[in-house]
N, C-alpha and C positions, 0 to 999 in steps of 0.2 A: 555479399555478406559472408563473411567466415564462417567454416563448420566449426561446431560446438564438438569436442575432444575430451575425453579425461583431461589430457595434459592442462589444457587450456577451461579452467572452470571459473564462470561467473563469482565474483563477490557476491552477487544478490542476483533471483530472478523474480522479474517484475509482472503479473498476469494481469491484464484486465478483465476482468470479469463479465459475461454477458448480465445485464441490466441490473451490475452491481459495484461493489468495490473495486479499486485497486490492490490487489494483493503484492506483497512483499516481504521475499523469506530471503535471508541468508544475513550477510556482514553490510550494515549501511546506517547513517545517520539521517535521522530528520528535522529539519530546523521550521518552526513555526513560523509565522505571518509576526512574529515580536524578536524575533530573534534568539529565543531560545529552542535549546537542543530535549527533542524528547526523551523519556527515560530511555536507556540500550533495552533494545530486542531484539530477537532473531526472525519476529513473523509480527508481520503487522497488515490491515486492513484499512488504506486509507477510503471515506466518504468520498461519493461521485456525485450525488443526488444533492449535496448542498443542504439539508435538511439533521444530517444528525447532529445529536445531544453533546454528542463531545468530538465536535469536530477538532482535530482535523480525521479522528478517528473512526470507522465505523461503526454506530450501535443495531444495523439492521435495520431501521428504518425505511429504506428505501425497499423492503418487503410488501407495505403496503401504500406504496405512491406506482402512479403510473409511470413508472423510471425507464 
């Protein structure tokens, strides 16, 4: 794996989160399960737990499941 550089900076960094969302900050697009693209952002929080309200997005939900 390559060392991460100034020079050399991710479009986006993607974190998993311990017993939580997928986190996603920088320059990226997300295209739904229909085919559309969701509004642009710079920080998003995709669901992991399968259970939020507005998937594909996280509403915290997965706070009080045993996730």
């Amino acid at each position: 794996m390559e060392e991460f550089t100034e020079e050399k900076k991710a479009a986006c960094v993607i974190t998993l989160k311990p017993k939580g969302p997928i986190s996603i900050l920088g320059d990226f697009i997300i295209i739904d399960e229909e085919g559309n693209e969701l509004p642009k952002r710079e920080k998003i929080s995709i669901c992991r737990c399968g259970m939020s309200d507005k998937m594909p997005v996280c509403d915290g939900t997965h706070k009080g499941l045993c996730f």
